[in-house]
C-alpha positions as CSV (number, residue, x, y, z in Angstrom):
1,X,92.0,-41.6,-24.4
2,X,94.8,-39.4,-23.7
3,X,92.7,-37.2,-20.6
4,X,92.2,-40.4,-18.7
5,X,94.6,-43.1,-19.8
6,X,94.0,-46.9,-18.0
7,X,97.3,-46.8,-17.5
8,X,99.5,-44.4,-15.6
9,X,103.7,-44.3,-16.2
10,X,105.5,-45.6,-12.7
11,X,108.9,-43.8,-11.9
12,X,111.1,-46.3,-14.0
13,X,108.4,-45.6,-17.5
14,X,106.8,-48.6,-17.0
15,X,102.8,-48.5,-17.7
16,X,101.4,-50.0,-14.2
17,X,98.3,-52.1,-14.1
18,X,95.0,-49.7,-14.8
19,X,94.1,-50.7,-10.4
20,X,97.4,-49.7,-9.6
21,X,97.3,-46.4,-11.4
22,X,94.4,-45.4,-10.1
23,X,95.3,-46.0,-6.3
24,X,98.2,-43.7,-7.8
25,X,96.3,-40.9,-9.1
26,X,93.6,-41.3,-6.4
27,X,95.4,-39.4,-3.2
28,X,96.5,-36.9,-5.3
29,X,94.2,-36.0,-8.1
30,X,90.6,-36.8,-5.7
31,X,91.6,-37.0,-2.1
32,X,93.7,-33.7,-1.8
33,X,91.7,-31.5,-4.1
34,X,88.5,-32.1,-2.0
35,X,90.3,-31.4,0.9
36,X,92.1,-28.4,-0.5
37,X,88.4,-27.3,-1.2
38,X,86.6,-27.9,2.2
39,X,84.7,-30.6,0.7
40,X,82.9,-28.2,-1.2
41,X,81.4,-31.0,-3.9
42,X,80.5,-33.2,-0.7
43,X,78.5,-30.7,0.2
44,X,77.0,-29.5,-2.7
45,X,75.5,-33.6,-3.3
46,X,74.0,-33.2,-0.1
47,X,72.5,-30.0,-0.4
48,X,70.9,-31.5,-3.9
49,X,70.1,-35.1,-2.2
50,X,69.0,-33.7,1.1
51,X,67.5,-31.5,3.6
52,X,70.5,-31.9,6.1
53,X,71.8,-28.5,5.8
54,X,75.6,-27.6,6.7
55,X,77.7,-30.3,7.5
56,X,80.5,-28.1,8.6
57,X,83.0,-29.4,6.3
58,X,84.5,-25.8,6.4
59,X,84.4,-25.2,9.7
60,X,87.3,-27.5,10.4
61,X,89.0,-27.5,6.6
62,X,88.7,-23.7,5.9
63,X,91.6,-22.3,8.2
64,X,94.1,-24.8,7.1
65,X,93.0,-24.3,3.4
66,X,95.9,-22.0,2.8
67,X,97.9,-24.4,3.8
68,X,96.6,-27.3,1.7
69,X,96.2,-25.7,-1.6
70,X,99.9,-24.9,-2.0
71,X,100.3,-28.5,-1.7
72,X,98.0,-29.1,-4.1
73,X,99.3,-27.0,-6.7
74,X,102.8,-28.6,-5.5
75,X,101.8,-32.0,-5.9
76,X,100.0,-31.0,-9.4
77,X,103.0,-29.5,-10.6
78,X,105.0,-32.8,-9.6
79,X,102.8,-34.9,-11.3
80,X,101.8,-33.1,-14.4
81,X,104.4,-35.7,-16.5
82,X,103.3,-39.0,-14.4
83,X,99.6,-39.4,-14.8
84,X,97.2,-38.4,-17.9
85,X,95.8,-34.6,-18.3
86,X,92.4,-35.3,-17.1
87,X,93.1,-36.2,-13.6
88,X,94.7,-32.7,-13.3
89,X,91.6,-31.0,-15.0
90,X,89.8,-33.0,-12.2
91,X,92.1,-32.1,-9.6
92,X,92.5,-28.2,-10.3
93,X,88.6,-28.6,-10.7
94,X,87.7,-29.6,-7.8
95,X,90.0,-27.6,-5.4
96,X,88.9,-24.5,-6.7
97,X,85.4,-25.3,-6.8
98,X,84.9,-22.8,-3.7
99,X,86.0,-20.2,-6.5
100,X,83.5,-20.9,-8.8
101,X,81.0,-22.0,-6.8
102,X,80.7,-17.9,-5.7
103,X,81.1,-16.9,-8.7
104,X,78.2,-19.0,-10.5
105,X,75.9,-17.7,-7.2
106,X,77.0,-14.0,-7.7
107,X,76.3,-14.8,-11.3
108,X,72.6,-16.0,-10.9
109,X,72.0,-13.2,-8.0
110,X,72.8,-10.6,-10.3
111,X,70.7,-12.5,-13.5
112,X,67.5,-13.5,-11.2
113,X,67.3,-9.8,-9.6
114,X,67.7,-7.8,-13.2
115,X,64.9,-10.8,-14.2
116,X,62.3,-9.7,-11.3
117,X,63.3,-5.8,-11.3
118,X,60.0,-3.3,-11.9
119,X,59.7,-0.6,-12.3
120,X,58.7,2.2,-9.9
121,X,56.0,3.3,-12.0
122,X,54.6,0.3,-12.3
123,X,54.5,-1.6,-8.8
124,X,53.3,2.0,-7.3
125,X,49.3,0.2,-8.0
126,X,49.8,-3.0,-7.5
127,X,52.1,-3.4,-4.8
128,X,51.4,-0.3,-2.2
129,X,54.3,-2.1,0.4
130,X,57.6,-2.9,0.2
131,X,59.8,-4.8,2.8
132,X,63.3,-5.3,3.2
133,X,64.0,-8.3,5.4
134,X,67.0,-10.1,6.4
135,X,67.6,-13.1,8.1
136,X,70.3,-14.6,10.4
137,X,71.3,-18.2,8.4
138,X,74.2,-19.4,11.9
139,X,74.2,-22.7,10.4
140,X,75.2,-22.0,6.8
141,X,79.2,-22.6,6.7
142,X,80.2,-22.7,2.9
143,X,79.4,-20.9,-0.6
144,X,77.7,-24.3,-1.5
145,X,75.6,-23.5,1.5
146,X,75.0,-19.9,-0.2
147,X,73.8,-21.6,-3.3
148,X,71.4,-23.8,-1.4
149,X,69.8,-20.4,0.9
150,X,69.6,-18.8,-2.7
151,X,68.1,-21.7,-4.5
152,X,65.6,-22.2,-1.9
153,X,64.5,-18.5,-1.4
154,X,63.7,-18.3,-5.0
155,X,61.5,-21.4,-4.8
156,X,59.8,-20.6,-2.1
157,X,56.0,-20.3,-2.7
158,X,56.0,-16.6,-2.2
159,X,59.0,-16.1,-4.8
160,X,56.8,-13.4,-6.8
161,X,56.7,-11.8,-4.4
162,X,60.2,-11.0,-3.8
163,X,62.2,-9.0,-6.0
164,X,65.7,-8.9,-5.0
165,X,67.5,-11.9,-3.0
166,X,71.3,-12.3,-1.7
167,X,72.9,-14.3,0.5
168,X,76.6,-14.0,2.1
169,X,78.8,-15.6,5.0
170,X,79.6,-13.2,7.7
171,X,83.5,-12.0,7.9
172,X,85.7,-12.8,10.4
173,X,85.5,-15.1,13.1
174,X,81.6,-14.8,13.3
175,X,80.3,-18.1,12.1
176,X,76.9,-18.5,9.7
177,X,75.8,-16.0,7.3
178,X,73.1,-13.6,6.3
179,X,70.0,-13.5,3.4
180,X,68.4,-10.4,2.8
181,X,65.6,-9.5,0.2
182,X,63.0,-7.3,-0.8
183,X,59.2,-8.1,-0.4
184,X,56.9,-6.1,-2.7
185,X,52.9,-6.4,-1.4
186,X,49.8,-5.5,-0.9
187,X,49.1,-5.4,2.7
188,X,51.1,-6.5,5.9
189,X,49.6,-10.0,6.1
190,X,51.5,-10.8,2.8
191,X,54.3,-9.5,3.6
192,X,54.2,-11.9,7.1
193,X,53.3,-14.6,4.2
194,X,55.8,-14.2,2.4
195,X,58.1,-14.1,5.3
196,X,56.9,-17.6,7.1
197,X,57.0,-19.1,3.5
198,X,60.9,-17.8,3.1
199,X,61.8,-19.1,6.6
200,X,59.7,-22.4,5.9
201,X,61.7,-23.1,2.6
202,X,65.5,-22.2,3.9
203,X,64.3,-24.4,7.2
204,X,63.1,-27.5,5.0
205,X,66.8,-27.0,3.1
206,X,67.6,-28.2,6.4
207,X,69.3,-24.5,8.1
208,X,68.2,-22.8,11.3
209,X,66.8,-18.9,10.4
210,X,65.7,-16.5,12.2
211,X,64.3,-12.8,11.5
212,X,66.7,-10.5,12.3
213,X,65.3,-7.0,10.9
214,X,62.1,-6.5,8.7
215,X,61.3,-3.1,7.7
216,X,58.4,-1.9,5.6
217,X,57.8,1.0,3.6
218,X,54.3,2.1,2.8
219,X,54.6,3.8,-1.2
């Protein structure tokens, strides 16, 4: 298999044994890209295997990230001729995850909201109250932490309730990020429903939230 030979060419041509090669490919092609990417994947398998929340790779691996990802593609470049195309696919994977990690959750934002839009004409009957709330995440550090506040607001047991949902990382040097969606109900106890249930689900993801505006609208 050409994308992940056993065997990976040493500097003289020789074929080195399939152990050695991959302590060569290791550093290089896993090691560094997961750096490069704030241990984005890391935390993604913990968000999916448990409730711990934000383990702050980012926090210490996000400033120097400019500095590690022109090694990487460095290092890439280097090696491109020494060890087999799929280990580079990995690598160039995996340090850009970050990248595609936003743009799958911008992606699914965009689908789940056009999915759950009414129209006015219609929830006028129904749903007499609509709420916009938004909530302060300070824990979440990461777009894999996005995914995980998005994920869990839309499986919340009040999610029919809600008809549009996003979530971002504040700019700058302010740490944590925000949610904010739209609550469409019948009376004001369902919108505080809806509200515990939303705070209840991103809590059990395993991130602190708090309230930090609600504002209702009476149709």
């Amino acid at each position: 298999n050409i994308l992940f030979s056993n065997d990976v060419q040493s500097c003289h041509g020789q074929p080195v044994t399939t152990f050695n090669g991959f302590l060569r490919v290791f550093p290089a092609s896993v090691v560094l890209p997961l750096l490069s990417s704030s241990c984005c994947a890391i935390q993604l398998v913990i968000n999916a295997l448990s409730g711990w929340g934000c383990a702050g790779f980012n926090t210490f691996l996000g400033p120097i990230r400019p500095i590690l990802l022109p090694l990487l593609l460095i290092s890439t470049w280097k090696l491109l001729p020494q060890r087999p195309l799929g280990w580079t696919f990995v690598s160039l994977f995996l340090a850009f995850l970050p990248e595609l990690v936003d743009i799958w959750n911008t992606t699914r934002s965009q689908q789940w909201q056009k999915k759950n839009t009414v129209e006015p004409t219609s929830i006028a009957s129904p749903f007499p109250m609509e709420a916009k709330l938004r909530l302060d995440i300070p824990s979440m550090g990461c777009v894999a932490c996005v995914n995980k506040i998005d994920t869990s607001i839309r499986q919340s047991k009040s999610a029919a309730n809600i008809r549009g949902e996003t979530s971002w990382l504040n700019d700058g040097s302010a740490k944590g990020g925000m949610a904010e969606l739209s609550i469409l109900a019948r009376t004001k106890e369902e919108i505080d429903t809806t509200t515990e249930e939303v705070l209840a689900a991103i809590s059990d993801a395993g991130f602190q939230c708090s309230v930090e505006s609600l504002q209702v609208d009476v149709k």
